[in-house]
C-alpha positions as a printed NumPy array, in Angstrom:
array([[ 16.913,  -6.612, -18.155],
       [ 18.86 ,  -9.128, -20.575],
       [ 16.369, -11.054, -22.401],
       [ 18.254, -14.479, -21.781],
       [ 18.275, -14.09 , -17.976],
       [ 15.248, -14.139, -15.079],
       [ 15.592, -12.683, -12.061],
       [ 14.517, -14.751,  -8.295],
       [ 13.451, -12.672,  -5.693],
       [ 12.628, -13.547,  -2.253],
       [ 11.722, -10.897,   0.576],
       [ 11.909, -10.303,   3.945],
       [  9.662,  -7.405,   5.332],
       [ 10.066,  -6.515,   9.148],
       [  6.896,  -5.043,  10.455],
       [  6.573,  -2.907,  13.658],
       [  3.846,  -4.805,  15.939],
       [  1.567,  -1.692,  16.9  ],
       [  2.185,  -2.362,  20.355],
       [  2.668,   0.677,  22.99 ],
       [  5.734,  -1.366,  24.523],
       [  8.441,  -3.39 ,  23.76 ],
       [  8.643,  -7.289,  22.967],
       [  9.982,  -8.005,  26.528],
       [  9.816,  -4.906,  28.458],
       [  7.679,  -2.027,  29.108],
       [  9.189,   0.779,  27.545],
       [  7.211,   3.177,  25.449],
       [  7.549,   2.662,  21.555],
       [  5.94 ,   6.435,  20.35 ],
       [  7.819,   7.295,  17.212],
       [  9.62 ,  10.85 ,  17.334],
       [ 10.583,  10.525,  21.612],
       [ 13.728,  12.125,  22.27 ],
       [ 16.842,  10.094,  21.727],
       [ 17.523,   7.483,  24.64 ],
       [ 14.523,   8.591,  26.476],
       [ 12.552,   5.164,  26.032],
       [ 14.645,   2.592,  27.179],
       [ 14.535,   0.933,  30.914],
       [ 17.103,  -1.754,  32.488],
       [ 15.784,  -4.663,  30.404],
       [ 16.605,  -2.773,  26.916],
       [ 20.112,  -1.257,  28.281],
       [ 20.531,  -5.454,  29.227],
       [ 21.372,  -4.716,  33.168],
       [ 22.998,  -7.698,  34.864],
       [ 20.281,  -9.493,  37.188],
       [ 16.916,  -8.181,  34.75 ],
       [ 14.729, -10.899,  32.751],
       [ 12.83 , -10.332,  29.649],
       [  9.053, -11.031,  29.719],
       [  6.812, -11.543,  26.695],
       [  4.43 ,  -8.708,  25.211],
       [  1.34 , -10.737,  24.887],
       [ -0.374,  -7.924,  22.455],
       [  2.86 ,  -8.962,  19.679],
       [  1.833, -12.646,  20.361],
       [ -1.775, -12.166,  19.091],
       [ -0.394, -10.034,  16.378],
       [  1.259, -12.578,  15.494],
       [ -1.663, -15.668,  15.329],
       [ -3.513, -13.05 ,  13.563],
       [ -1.005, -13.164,  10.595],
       [ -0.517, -16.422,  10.71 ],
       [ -4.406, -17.138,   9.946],
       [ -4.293, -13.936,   7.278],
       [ -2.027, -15.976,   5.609],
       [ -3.063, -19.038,   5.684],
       [ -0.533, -20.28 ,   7.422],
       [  0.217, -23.088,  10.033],
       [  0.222, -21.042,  13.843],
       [  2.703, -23.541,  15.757],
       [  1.225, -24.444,  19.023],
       [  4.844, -24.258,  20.265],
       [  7.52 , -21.695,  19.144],
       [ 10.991, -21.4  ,  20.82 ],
       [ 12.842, -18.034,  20.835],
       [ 16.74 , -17.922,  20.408],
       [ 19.314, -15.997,  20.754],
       [ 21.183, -14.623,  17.614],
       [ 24.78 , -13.938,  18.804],
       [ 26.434, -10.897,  16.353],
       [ 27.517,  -7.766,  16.662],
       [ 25.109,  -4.766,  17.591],
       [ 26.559,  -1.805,  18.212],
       [ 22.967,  -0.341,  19.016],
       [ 21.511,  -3.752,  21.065],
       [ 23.608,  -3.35 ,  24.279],
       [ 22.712,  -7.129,  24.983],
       [ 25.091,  -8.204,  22.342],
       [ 22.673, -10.457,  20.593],
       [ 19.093, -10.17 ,  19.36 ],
       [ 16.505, -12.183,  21.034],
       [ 14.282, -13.773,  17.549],
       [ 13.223, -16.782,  16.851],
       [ 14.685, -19.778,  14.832],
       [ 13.839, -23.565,  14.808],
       [ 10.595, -23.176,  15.844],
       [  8.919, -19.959,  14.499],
       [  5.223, -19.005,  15.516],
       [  3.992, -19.12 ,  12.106],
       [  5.012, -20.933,   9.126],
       [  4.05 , -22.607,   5.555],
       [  1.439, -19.394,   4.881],
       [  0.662, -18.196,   0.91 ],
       [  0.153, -14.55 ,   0.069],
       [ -2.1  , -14.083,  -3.32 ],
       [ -0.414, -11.305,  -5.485],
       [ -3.222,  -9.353,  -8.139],
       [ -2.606,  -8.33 , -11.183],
       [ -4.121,  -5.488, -13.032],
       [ -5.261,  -7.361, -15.771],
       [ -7.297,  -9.622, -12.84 ],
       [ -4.908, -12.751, -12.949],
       [ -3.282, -13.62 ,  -9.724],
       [  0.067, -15.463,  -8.349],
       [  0.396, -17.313,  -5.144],
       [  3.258, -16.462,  -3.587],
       [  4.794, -18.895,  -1.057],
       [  4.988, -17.734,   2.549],
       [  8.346, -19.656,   4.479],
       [  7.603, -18.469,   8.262],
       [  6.976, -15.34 ,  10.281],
       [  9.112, -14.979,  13.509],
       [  8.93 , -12.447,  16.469],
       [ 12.14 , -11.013,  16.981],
       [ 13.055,  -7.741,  18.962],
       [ 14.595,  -4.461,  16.731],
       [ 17.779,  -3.113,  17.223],
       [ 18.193,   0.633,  18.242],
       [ 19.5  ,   3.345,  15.56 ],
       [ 22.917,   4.436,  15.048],
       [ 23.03 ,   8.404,  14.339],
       [ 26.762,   9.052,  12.   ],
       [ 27.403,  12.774,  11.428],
       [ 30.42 ,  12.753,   9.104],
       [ 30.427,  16.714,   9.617],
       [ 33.127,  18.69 ,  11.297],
       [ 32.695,  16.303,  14.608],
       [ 32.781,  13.317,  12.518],
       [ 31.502,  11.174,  15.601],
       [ 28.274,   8.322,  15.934],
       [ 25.911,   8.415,  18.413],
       [ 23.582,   5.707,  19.217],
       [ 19.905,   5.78 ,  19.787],
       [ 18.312,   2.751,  21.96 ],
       [ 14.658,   4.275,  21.648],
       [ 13.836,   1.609,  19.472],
       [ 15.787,  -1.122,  20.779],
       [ 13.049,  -3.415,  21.637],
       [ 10.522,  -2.637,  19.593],
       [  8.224,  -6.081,  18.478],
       [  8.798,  -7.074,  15.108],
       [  7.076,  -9.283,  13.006],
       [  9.343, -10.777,  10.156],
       [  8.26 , -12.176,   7.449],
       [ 10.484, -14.214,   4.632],
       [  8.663, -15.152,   2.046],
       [  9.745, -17.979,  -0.566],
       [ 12.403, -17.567,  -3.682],
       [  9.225, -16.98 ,  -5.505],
       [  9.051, -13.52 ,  -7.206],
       [ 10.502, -12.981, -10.959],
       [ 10.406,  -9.203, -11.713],
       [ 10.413,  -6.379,  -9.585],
       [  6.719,  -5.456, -10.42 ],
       [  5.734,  -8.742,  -8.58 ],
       [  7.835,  -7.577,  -5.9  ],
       [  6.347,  -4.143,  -5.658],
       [  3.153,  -5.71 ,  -5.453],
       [  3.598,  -8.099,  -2.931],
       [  5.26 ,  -5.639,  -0.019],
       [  1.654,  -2.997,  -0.973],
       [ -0.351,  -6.292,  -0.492],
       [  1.277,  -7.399,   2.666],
       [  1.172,  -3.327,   4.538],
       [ -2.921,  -3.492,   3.44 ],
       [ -3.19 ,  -7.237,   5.2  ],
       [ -0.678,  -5.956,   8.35 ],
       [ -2.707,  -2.633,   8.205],
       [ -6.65 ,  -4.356,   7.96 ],
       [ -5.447,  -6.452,  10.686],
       [ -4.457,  -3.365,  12.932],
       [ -1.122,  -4.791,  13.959],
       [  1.179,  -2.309,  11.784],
       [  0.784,   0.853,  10.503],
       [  2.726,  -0.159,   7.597],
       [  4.639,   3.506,   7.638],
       [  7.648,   2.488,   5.699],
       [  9.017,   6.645,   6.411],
       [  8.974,   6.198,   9.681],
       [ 10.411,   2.493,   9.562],
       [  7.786,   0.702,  11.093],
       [  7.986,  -1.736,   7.814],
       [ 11.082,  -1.904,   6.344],
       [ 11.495,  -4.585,   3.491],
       [ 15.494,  -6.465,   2.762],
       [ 15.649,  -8.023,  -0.538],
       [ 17.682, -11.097,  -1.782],
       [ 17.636, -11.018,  -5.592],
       [ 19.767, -13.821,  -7.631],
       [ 19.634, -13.812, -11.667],
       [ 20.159, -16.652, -13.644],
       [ 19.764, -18.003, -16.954],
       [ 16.07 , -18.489, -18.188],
       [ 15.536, -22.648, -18.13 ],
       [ 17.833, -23.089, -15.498],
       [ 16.382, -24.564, -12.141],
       [ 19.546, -24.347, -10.21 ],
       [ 19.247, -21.074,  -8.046],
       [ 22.286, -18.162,  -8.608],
       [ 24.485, -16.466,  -5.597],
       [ 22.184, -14.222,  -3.611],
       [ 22.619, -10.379,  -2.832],
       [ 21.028,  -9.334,  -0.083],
       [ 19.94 ,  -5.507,  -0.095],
       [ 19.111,  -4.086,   3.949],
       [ 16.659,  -1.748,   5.134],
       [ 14.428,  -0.878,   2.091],
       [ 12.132,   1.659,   3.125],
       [  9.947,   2.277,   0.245],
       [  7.971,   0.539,  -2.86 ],
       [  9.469,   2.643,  -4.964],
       [ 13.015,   1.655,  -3.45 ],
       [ 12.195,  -1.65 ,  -3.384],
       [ 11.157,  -1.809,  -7.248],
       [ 14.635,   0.054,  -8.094],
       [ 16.973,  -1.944,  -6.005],
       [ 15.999,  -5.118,  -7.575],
       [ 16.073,  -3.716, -11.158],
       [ 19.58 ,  -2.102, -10.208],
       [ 21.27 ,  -5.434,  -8.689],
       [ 19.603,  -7.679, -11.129],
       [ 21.356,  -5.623, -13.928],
       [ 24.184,  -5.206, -11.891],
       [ 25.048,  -9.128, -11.531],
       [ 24.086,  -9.65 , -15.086],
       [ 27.253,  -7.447, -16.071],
       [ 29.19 ,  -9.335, -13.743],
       [ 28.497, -12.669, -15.047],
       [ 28.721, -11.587, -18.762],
       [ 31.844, -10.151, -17.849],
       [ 33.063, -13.499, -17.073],
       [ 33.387, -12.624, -13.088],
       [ 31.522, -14.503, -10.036],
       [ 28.454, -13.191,  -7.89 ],
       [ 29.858, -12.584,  -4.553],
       [ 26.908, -13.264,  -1.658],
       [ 27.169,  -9.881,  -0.012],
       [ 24.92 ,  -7.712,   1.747],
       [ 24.508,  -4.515,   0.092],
       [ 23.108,  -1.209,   0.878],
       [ 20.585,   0.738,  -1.361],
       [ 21.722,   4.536,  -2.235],
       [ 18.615,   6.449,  -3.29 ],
       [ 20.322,   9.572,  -4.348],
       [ 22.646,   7.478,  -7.05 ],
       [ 20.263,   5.154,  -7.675],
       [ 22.841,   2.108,  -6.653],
       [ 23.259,  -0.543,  -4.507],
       [ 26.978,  -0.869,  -2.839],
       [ 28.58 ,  -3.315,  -0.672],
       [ 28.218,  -3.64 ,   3.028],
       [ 29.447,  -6.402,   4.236],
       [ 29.983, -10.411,   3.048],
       [ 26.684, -12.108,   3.71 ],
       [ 26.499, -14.315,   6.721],
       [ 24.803, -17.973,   6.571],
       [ 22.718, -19.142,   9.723],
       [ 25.623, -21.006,  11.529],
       [ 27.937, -17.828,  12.053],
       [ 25.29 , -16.29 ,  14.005],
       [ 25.506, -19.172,  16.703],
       [ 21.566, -19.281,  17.591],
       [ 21.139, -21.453,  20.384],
       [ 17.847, -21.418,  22.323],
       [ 17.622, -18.423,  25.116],
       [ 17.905, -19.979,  28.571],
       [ 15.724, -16.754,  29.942],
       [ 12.438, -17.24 ,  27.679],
       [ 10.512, -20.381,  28.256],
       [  8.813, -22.157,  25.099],
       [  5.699, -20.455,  23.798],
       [  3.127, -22.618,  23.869],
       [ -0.069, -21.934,  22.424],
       [ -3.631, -22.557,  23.997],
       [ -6.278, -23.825,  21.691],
       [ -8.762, -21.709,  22.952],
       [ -6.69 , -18.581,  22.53 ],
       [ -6.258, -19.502,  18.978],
       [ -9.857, -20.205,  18.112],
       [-10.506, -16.937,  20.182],
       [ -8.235, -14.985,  17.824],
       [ -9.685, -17.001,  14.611],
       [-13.196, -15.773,  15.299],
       [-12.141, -12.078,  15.913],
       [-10.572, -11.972,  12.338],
       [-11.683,  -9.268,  10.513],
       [-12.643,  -9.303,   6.755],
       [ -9.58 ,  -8.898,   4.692],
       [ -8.393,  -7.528,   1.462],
       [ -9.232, -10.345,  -0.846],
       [-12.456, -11.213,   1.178],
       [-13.548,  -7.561,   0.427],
       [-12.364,  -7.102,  -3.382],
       [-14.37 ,  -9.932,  -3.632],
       [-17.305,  -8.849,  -2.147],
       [-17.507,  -5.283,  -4.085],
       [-16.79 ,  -6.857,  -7.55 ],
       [-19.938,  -9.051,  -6.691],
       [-21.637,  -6.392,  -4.613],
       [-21.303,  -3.675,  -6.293],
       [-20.446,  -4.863,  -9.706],
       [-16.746,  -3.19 ,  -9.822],
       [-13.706,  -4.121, -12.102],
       [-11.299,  -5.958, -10.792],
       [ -8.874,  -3.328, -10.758],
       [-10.889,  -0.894,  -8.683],
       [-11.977,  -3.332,  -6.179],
       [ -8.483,  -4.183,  -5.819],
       [ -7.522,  -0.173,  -4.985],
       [-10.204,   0.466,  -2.901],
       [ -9.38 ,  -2.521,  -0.841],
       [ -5.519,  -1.462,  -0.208],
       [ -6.276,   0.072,   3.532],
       [ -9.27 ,  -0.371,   5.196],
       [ -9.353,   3.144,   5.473],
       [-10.181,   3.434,   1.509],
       [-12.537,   0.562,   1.377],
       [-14.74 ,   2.092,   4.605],
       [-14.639,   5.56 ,   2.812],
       [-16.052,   4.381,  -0.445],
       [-18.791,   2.454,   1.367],
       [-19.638,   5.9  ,   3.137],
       [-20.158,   7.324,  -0.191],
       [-22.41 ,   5.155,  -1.559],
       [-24.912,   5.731,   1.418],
       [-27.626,   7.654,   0.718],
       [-30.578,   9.098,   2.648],
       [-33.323,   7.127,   3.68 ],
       [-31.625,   3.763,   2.995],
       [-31.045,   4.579,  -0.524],
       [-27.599,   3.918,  -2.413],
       [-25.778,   6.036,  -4.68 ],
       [-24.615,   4.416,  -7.864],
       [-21.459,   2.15 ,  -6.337],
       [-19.846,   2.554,  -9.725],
       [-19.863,   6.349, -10.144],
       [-18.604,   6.354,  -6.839],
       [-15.112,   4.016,  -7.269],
       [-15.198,   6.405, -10.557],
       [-14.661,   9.385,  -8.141],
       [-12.792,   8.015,  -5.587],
       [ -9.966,   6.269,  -7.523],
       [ -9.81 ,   8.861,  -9.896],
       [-10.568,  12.665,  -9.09 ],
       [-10.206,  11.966,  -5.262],
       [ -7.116,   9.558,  -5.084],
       [ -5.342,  12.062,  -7.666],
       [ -5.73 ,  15.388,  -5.698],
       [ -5.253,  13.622,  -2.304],
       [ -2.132,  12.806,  -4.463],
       [ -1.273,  15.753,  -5.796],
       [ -1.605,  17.402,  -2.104],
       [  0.424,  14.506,  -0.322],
       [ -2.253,  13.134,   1.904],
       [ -3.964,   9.774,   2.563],
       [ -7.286,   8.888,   2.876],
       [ -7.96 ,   9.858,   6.284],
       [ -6.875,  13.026,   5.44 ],
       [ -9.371,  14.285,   3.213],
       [-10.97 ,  17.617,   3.03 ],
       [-13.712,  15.837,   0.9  ],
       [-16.202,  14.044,   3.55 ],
       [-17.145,  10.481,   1.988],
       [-20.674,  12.041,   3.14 ],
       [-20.251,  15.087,   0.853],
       [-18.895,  13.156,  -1.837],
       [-22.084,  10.765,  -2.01 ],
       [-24.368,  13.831,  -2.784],
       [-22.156,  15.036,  -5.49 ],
       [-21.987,  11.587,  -7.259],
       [-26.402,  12.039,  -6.624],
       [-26.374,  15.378,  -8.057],
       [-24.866,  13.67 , -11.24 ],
       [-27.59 ,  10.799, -10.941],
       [-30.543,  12.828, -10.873],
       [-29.417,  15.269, -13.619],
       [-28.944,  18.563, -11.551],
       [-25.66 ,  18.884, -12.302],
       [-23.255,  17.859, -15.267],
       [-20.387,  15.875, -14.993],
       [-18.315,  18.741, -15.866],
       [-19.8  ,  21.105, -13.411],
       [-19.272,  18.308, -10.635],
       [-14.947,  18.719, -11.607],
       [-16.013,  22.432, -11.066],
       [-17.979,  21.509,  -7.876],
       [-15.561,  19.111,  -6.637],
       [-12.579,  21.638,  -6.889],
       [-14.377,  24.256,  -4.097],
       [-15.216,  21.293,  -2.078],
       [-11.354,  20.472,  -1.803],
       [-10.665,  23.735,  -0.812],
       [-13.787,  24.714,   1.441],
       [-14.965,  21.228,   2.345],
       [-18.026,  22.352,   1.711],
       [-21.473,  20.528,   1.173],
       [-22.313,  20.231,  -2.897],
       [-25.947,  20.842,  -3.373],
       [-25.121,  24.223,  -1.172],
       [-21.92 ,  25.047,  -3.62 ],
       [-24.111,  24.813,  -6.482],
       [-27.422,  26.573,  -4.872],
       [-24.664,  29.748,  -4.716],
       [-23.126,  29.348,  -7.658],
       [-25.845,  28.708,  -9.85 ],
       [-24.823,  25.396, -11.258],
       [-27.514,  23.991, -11.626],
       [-28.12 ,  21.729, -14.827],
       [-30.49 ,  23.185, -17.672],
       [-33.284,  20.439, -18.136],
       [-35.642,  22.892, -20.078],
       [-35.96 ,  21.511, -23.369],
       [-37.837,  24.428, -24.516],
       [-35.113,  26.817, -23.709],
       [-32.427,  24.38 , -25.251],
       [-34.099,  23.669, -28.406],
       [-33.701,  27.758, -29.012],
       [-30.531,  27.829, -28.29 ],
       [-29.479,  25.199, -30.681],
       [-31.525,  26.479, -33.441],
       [-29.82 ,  29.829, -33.194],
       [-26.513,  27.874, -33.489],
       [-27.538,  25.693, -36.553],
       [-28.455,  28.53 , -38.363],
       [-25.265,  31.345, -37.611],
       [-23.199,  27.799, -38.662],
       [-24.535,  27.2  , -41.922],
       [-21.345,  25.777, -43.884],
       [-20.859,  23.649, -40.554],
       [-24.221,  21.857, -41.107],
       [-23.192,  21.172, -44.865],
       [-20.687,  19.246, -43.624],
       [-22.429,  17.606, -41.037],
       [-25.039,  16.734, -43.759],
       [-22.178,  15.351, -45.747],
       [-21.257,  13.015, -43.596],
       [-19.049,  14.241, -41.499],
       [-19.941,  13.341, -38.094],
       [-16.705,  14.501, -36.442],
       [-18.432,  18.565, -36.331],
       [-20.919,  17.812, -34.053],
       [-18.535,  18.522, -31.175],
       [-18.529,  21.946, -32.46 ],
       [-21.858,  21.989, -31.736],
       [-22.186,  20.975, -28.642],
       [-19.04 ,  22.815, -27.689],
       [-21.075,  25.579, -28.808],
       [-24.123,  25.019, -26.96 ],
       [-22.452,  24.783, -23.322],
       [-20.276,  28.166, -24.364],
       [-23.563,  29.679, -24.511],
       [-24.933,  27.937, -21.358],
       [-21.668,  27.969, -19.333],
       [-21.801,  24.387, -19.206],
       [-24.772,  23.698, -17.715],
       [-26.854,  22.212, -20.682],
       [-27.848,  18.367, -19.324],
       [-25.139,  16.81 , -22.82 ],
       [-28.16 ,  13.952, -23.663],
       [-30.741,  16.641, -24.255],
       [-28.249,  18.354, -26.162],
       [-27.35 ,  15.878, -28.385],
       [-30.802,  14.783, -28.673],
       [-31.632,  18.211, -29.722],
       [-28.985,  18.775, -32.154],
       [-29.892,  15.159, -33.701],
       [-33.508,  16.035, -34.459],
       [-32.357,  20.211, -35.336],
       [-30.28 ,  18.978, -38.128],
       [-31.529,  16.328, -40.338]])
C-alpha cells in the first residue's frame, strides 16, 4: 500500500435467512437439490400467481436489527428492482428500498490488542436471491441456468464507508457470520454461498475528506478473498491514479486463481434500476408486541459473552474474543470447564487448550468445532489431570494426540499407558543425584554461574523417567542437589 494514500471500504454481505422456504413462496431451500428441482409457479413468475411473505425471514430480520443496535422500522415497503436476470425469470428482483426493515445499526469491530472500532451500520433489507447460472466453456460451450435458489430470503446488509484497511474488513465480515450465526438465522457458510460479501473499495489521498470513485467487487465468498480483493484493487487504483489516469466506477469480479480483480460491467447508480414500489406486496407493518416478543427472546451475543468470560473467568481479551466467534466454540469451552460434583476446572487452562492444541488440529484436519473427536467432556479431565499433578503437561500433548485419534477418555489412556506423573520425591531425589554426579564438569559450570545448563539437567532427568517426573519437584530437587 502507498504510504501517501488510505484506502475506504464499505461492505455489503448478503446472508441466507435459515429458512426451509423461500421469501415469498414455499419452495424448499436444501443446499445440494438437483438443479431446477426446487422451484414452483411463484419462482418460475407464472402469469396469475402472487408472492406471499415468509414470516420466519421477517423475525430474522427484527432479530438483526436489535443485534445491531439498530432502528427496526415499524413500516418497511418492498420494491421492485427492474434489471436484467437471466436466472430470476420475473425480470426484476423483489428487495427493498425507501423504506428498509432495519436501519442506522453499529457493529463493534475487536482488535487483538483489545481496542475496538465502531463501525457504522446504513440499513439491512430483505430482498429475494437470484438463481445460478452454470457456463461450461468446454467442447459444448453452452449455459445452463439453475432456479433452485431463486427465491431464497436474503438478508443484506451495507454497512457505512467506514473501514480503512483490509484487516478491518476481514474482521468485520468474521464478526458479523458469529452475530448471524449466535442468532440462528444464517449458517454463515460462505462455500456454500449462504453469505457472500461485495466490496466497494475507493483510495484516496491521506487528509483528504472528499471520497474517491468506487469499485465494486461481486460475490466474495471467503475472508481470505475478501482481505485480498481489497489489497489487490486498492493497489490497483493507486497505479492508475499515479499513472495520471481516472478511476472508472465499475463492477469487478474477483479471480482467486490469479489473484486479480477484472472488469465486469460499468457500475450502475440507484436510478437505472427503476425501483418503484411492488403493487403485489402490501407495506410491512410491524406490531409492537411482535417486536417486544422478539426483543425478549434475544439470545446472549458475542460481545455480551466475551464480556462475561474475561470477567468470569478471568480470560485475555484475545481468547474471549475466539472462543466467542460461534456459539458452538463458546458452549464447548464452557463444557470443559465442568467438573464433577459441581466443581470447575481451571477456565484458563482450558481456553489454553482449546484455542491452542484443539483449534490447531481441528485445523490441521479441516473440521469445525462440532466436529471434534475430542468430547469437551473428555477434554475437562485432561486439563484436571494437569491440575492435580497426575500427569505432566507434556504427557497431556502425548495424551491428547490418542484422544484425537481414539476419542478416548484420558484418565483411561494414561491408566494403560502408564503415564502417570512421578510425585515420589524419594525416588526423584536418586535419580538426580546419580545425574549430578556422572555430570561433574556440568555442575562446575552451573556453580560458575551459568544458569543456562540446568536444562540439561532436567532434560536429563525426564530421559531417564520418560517424561513423567512432576518438572517443580524436579527443579526443586536439582536446586537443593547442587549448591
Amino acid at each position: 500500500m502507498h504510504p501517501d494514500y488510505e484506502m475506504v471500504i464499505g461492505l455489503e454481505i448478503h446472508a441466507q435467512v435459515n429458512s426451509k422456504t423461500k421469501l415469498f413462496s414455499g419452495s424448499s431451500t436444501t443446499f445440494g437439490a438437483e438443479p431446477n428441482t426446487q422451484a414452483n409457479i411463484i419462482d418460475l413468475a407464472m402469469p396469475g400467481v402472487l408472492p406471499v411473505l415468509n414470516t420466519e425471514a421477517v423475525d430474522a430480520g427484527i432479530k438483526l436489527g436489535f443485534a445491531l443496535k439498530a432502528r427496526v422500522n415499524r413500516k418497511s415497503v418492498f420494491s421492485r428492482k427492474n434489471y436484467f436476470y437471466p436466472d430470476l425469470p420475473k425480470g426484476y428482483q423483489i428487495t427493498q428500498f425507501e423504506l428498509p426493515i432495519v436501519e442506522h445499526g453499529t457493529l463493534t469491530i475487536d482488535f487483538e490488542d483489545g481496542s475496538t472500532k465502531d463501525i457504522g451500520i446504513t440499513r439491512m433489507h430483505l430482498e429475494e436471491d437470484a438463481g445460478k447460472s452454470v457456463h461450461d466453456f468446454g467442447d459444448e460451450n453452452h449455459s445452463h441456468v439453475d432456479l433452485n435458489r431463486a427465491g431464497t430470503p436474503l438478508m443484506e446488509i451495507v454497512s457505512e464507508p467506514d473501514l480503512r484497511t483490509s484487516e478491518e474488513a476481514g474482521i468485520y465480515v468474521r464478526k458479523m457470520r458469529a452475530i448471524l450465526r449466535f442468532l440462528d438465522i444464517c449458517d454463515g457458510n460462505m462455500d456454500e454461498g449462504s453469505m457472500r460479501c461485495d466490496v466497494n473499495v475507493s483510495v484516496r489521498k491521506k487528509g483528504v475528506t472528499e471520497l474517491g470513485t468506487r469499485c465494486e467487487i461481486k460475490n466474495v465468498n471467503s475472508i481470505r478473498s475478501v482481505v485480498k480483493s481489497i489489497d489487490y484493487e486498492a493497489s490497483r487504483q493507486i497505479d492508475v491514479i499515479e499513472s495520471g489516469g481516472e478511476i472508472a466506477q465499475q463492477t469487478r469480479l474477483w479471480d482467486e486463481a490469479k489473484g486479480t480483480t477484472r472488469a465486469m460491467r460499468s457500475k450502475e447508480d440507484a436510478h437505472d434500476y427503476r425501483y418503484f414500489s411492488d403493487p403485489d406486496i402490501l407495506p410491512l407493518c410491524l406490531t409492537e408486541e411482535r417486536i417486544e416478543k422478539i426483543k425478549q427472546a434475544m439470545p446472549e451475543l458475542p460481545d455480551e459473552m466475551k464480556a462475561r468470560f474475561i470477567t468470569e473467568y478471568e480470560l485475555t481479551n484475545y481468547d474471549a474474543s475466539v472462543l466467542t466467534l460461534s456459539r458452538a466454540s463458546a458452549s464447548y469451552y464452557e463444557r470443559t470447564i465442568e467438573a464433577e460434583e459441581g466443581k470447575k476446572h481451571d477456565p484458563k487452562l482450558c481456553a489454553n487448550w482449546v484455542t491452542g492444541e484443539l483449534f490447531g488440529a481441528l485445523n490441521k484436519m479441516g473440521k469445525d468445532i462440532t466436529q471434534s473427536p475430542v468430547s469437551p467432556e473428555n477434554l475437562g479431565e485432561l486439563v484436571g489431570l494437569i491440575q492435580d499433578k497426575t500427569i505432566s503437561g507434556k504427557i497431556a500433548k502425548q495424551v491428547f494426540e490418542e484422544m484425537l485419534e481414539t476419542g478416548g477418555a484420558p484418565k483411561k489412556i494414561v491408566e494403560e499407558k502408564g503415564l502417570v506423573q512421578i510425585t515420589d520425591v524419594s525416588a526423584l531425589d536418586g535419580i538426580v543425584k546419580d545425574i549430578i554426579a556422572n555430570n561433574a564438569e556440568t555442575v562446575e559450570q552451573y556453580k560458575s554461574g551459568n544458569q543456562r545448563v540446568m536444562g540439561f539437567f532436567v532434560g536429563q532427568v525426564m530421559k531417564q523417567t520418560q517424561g513423567k517426573a512432576n518438572p517443580g519437584i524436579v527443579n526443586d530437587l536439582l536446586r537443593q542437589n547442587l549448591q
